[in-house]
C-alpha positions as CSV (number, residue, x, y, z in Angstrom):
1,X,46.0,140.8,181.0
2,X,45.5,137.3,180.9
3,X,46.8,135.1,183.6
4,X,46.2,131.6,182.5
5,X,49.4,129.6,180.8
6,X,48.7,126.7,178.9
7,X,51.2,123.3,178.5
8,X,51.3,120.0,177.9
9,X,50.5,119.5,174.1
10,X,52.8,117.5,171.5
11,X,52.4,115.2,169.3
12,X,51.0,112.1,169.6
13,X,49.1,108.6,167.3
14,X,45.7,108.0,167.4
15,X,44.5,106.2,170.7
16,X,46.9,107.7,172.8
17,X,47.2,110.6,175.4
18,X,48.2,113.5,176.5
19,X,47.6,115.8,179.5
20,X,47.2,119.8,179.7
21,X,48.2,122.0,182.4
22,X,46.7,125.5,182.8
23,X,48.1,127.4,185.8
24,X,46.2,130.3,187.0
25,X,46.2,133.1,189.9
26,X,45.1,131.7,193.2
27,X,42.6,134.5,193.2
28,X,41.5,133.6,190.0
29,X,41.6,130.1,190.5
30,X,39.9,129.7,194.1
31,X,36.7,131.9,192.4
32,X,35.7,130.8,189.1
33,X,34.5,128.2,187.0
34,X,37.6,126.9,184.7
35,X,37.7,125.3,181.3
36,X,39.3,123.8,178.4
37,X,39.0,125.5,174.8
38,X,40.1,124.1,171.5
39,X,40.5,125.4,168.4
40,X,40.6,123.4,164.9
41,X,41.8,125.2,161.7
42,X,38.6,126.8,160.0
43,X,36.2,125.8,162.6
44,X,35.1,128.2,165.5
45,X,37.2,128.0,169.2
46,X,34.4,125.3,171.6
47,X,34.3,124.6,175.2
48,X,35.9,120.9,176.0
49,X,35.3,120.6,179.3
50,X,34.6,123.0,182.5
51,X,34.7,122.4,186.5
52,X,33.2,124.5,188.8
53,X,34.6,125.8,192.1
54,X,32.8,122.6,193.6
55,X,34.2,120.3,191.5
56,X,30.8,119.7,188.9
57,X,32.2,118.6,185.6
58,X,30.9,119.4,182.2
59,X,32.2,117.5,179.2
60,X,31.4,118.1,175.2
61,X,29.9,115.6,174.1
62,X,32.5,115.0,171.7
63,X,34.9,113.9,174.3
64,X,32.6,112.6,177.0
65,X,34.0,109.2,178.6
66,X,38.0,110.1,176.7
67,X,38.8,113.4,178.5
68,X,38.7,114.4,182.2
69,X,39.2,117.7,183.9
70,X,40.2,118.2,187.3
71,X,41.9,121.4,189.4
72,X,44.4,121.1,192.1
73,X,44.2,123.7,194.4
74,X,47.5,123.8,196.5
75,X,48.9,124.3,192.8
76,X,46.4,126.7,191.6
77,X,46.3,124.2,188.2
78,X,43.5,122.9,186.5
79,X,44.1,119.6,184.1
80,X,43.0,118.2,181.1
81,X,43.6,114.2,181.0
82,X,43.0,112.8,177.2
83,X,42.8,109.4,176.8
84,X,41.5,107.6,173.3
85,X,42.9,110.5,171.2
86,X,41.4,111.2,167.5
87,X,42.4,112.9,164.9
88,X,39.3,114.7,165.3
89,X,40.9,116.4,168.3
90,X,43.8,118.2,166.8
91,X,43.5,121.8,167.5
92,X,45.0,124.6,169.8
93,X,44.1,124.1,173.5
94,X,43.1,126.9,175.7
95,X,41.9,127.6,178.8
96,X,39.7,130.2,180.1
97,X,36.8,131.1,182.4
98,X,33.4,130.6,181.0
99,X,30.8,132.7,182.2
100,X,27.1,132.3,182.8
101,X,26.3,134.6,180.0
102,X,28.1,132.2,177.4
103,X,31.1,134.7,177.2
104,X,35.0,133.9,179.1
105,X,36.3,135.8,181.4
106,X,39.5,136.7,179.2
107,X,38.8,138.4,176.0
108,X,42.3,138.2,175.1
109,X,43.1,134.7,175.0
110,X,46.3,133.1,175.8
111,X,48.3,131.2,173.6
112,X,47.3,128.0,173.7
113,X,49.1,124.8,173.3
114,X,49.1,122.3,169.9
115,X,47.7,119.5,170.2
116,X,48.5,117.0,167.1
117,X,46.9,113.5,166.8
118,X,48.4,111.7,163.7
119,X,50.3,108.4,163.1
């Protein structure tokens, strides 16, 4: 069953932002690596971004310098702040819990949130 919900997606132009929320369990939350998913039609689901437990920060390189993740604890929610937005990053959003092993943590995923970038 998953446990994550996803919000924060719309519409929005080119160059402009939007920000994600995914909240989770505090049990899940307080153990394990989170991170943002997206999804473009016809293309395969890729990892945005991912925080550790310790705050470490991985971006792809795609959106290196534009997005930022972060997680706030007393609200057991992790965020996805995206700034300089492309058309390139219209797709559904997710989030999850990557593993070492390359798989998530929830092989049913949730359902995601649209995000749109078009003028």
């Amino acid at each position: 069953q998953v446990q994550l919900v996803e919000s924060g997606g719309g519409l929005v132009q080119p160059g402009g932002s939007l920000r994600l929320s995914c909240a989770a369990s505090r049990t899940i939350f307080s153990a394990y690596t989170m991170g943002w998913y997206r999804q473009a039609p016809g293309k395969q689901r890729e990892l945005v971004a991912s925080i550790t437990t310790g705050d470490n920060k991985k971006y792809a390189t795609s959106v290196k310098g534009r997005f930022t993740i972060s997680r706030e604890y007393a609200k057991n929610t992790v965020y996805l702040q995206m700034n300089g937005l492309k058309p390139e990053d219209t797709a559904v959003y997710y989030c999850n819990l990557p593993l070492p092993s390359g798989k998530v943590f929830y092989t049913t995923w949730g359902q995601g949130t649209q995000v749109t970038v078009s003028s």
